[in-house]
Short mmCIF file of the C-alpha atoms (twelve columns), coordinates in Angstrom:
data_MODEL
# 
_entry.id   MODEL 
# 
loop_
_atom_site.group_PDB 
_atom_site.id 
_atom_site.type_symbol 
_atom_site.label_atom_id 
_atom_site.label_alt_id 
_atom_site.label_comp_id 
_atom_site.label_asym_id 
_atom_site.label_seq_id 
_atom_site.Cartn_x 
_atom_site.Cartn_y 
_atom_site.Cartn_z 
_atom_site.pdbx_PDB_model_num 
ATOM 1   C CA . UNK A 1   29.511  3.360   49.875  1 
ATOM 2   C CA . UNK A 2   25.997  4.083   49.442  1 
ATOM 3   C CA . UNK A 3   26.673  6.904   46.625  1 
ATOM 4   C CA . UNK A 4   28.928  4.059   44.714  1 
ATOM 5   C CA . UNK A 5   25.733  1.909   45.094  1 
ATOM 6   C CA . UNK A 6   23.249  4.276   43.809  1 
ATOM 7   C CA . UNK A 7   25.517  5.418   40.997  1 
ATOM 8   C CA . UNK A 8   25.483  2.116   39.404  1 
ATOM 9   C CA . UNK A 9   21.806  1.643   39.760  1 
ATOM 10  C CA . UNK A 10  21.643  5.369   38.029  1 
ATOM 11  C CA . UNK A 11  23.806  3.833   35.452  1 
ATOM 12  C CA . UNK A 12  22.493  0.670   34.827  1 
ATOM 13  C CA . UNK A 13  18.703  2.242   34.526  1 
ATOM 14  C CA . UNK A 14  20.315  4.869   32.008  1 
ATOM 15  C CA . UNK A 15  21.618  2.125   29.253  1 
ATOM 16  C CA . UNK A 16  18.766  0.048   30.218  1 
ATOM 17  C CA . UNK A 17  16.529  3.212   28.744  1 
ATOM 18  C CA . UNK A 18  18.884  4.012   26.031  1 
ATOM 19  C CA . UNK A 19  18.441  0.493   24.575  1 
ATOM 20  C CA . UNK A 20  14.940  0.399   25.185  1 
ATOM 21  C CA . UNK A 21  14.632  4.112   23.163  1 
ATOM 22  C CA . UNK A 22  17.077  2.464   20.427  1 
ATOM 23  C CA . UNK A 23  14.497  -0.722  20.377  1 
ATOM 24  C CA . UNK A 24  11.931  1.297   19.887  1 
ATOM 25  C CA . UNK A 25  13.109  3.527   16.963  1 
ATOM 26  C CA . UNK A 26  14.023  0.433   14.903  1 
ATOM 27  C CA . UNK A 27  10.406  0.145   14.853  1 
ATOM 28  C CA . UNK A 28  9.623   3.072   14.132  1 
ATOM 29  C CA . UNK A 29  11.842  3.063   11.230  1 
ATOM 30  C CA . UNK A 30  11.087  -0.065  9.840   1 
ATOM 31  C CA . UNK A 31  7.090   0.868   9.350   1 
ATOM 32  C CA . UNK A 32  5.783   1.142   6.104   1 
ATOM 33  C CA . UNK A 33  4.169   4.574   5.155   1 
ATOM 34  C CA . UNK A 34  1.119   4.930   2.614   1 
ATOM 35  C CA . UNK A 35  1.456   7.914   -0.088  1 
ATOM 36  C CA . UNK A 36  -1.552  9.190   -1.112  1 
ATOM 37  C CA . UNK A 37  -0.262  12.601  -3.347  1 
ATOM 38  C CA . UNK A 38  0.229   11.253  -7.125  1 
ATOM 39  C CA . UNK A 39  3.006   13.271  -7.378  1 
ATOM 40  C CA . UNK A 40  5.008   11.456  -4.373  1 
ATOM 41  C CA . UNK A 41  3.764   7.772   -5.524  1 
ATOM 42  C CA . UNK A 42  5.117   8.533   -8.928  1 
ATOM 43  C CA . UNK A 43  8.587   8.960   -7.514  1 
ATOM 44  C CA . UNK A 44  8.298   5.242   -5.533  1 
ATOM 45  C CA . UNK A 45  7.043   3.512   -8.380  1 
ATOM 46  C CA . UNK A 46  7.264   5.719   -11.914 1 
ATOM 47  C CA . UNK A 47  4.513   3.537   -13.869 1 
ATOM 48  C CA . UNK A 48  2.582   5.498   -16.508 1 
ATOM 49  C CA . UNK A 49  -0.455  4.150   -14.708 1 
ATOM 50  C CA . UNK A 50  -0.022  5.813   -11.275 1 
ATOM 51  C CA . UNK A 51  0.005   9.224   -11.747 1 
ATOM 52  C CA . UNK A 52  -3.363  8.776   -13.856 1 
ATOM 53  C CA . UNK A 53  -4.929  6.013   -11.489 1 
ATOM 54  C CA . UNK A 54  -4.726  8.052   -8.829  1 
ATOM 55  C CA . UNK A 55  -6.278  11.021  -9.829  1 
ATOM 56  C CA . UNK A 56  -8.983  9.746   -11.811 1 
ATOM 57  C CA . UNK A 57  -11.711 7.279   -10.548 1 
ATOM 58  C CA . UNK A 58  -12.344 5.195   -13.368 1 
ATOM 59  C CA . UNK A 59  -12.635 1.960   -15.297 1 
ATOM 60  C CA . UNK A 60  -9.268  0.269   -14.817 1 
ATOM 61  C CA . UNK A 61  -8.042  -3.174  -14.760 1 
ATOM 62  C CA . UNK A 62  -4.924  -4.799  -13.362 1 
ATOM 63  C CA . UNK A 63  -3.927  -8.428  -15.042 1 
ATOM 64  C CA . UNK A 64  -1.656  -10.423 -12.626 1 
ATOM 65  C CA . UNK A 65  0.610   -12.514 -13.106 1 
ATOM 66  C CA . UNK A 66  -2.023  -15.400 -12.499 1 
ATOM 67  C CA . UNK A 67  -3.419  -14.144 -15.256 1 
ATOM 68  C CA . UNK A 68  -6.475  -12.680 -12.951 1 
ATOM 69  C CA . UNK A 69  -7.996  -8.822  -13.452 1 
ATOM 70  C CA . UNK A 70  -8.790  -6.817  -11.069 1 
ATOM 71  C CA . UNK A 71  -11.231 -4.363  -11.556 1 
ATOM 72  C CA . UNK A 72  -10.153 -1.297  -9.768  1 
ATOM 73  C CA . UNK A 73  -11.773 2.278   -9.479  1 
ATOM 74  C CA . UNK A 74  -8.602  4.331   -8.745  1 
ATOM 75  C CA . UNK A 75  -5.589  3.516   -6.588  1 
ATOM 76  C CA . UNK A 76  -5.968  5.372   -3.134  1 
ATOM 77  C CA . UNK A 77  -2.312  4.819   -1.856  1 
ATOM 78  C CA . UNK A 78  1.341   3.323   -2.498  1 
ATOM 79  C CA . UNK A 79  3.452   2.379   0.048   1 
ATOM 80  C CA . UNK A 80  6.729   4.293   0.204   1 
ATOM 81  C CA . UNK A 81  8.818   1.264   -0.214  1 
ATOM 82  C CA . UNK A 82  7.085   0.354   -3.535  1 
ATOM 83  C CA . UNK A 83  5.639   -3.257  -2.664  1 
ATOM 84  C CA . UNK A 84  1.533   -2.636  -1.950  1 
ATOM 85  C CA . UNK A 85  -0.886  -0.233  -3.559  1 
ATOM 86  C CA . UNK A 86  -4.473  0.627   -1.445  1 
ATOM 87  C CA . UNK A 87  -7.111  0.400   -4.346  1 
ATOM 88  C CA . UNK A 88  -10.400 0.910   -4.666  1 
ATOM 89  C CA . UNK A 89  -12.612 -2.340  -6.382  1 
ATOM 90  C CA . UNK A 90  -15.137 -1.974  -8.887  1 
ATOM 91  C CA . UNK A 91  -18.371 -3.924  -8.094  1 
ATOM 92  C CA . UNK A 92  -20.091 -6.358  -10.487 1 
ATOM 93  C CA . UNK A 93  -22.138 -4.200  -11.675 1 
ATOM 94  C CA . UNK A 94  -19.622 -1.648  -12.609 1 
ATOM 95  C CA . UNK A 95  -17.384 -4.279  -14.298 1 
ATOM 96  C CA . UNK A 96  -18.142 -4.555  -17.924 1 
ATOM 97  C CA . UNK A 97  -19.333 -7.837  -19.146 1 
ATOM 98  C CA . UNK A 98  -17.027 -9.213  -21.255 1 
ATOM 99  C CA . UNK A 99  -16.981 -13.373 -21.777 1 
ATOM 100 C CA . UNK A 100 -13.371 -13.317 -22.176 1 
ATOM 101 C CA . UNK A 101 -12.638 -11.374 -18.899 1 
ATOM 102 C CA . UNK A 102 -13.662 -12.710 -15.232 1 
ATOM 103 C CA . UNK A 103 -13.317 -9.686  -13.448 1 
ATOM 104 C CA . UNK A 104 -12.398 -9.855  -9.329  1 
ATOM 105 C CA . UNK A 105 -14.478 -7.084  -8.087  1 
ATOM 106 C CA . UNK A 106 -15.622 -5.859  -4.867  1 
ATOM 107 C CA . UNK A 107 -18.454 -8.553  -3.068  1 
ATOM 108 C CA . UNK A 108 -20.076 -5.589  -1.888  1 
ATOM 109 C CA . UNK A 109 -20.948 -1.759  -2.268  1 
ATOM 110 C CA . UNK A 110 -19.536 -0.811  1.238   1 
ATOM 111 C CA . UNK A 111 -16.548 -3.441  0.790   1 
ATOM 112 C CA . UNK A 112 -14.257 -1.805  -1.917  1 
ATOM 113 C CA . UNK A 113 -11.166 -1.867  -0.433  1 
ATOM 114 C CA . UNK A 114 -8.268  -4.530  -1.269  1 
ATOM 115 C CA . UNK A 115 -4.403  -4.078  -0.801  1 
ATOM 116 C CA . UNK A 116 -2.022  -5.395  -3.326  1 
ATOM 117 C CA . UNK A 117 1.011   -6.485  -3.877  1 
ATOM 118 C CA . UNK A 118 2.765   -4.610  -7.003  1 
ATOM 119 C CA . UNK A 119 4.889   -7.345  -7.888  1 
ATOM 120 C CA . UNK A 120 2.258   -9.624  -8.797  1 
ATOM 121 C CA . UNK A 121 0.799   -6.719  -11.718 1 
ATOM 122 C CA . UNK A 122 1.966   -7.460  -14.905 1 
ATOM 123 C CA . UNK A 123 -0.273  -5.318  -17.118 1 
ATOM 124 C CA . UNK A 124 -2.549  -1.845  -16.240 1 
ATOM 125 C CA . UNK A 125 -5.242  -0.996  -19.133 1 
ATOM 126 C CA . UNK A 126 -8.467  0.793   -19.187 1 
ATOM 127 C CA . UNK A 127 -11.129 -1.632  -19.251 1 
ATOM 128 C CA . UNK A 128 -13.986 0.978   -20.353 1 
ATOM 129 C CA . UNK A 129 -13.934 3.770   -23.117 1 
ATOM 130 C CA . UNK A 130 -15.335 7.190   -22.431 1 
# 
């Protein structure tokens, strides 16, 4: 009787991990992974601009669909389901002055970083000539 008893404990403990371990890789699979290699971002989101974004740092802007530009250095990562970009923000002082542009720019030196959605980019453009 008591090896009929301890069996289904054994049992019982055994799906109880197995659908714990099964919990836990849905997880797992559902997290979002940042690409930082050009040549893998270019095959989540095949824009012109991401190949060349990412392996320059430069003068670029990104228009929304606000109608807003961000001033952006270089873009440091996509995500590998093709919704955010990690970019690095131009400060003021880097952003040229132009009176037709407000430029959204970093607020400090040490405070470049900003996430963004892709969706909400409508247009990529230099914003400076070398």
């Amino acid at each position: 009787m008591l090896e009929i008893v301890l069996s289904v404990i054994a049992v019982g403990t055994g799906l109880s991990s197995l659908w714990l371990s099964n919990e836990q890789w849905k997880k797992i699979k559902s997290k979002i992974g940042m690409l930082s290699d050009a040549g893998k971002a270019t095959e989540i989101l095949p824009a012109w601009y991401t190949e060349r974004m990412m392996g320059d740092q430069w003068y670029f802007g990104l228009v929304t669909t606000s109608g807003h530009t961000i001033a952006i250095g270089n873009i440091s990562a996509i995500s590998d389901d093709g919704k955010w970009m990690d970019v690095a923000l131009l400060t003021s002082d880097e952003a040229p002055d132009n009176e037709n542009t407000k430029f959204i720019t970093a607020v400090a030196e040490d405070r470049r970083s900003a996430s963004i959605q892709i969706e909400k980019i409508v247009m990529a453009y230099e914003i400076v000539t070398s």
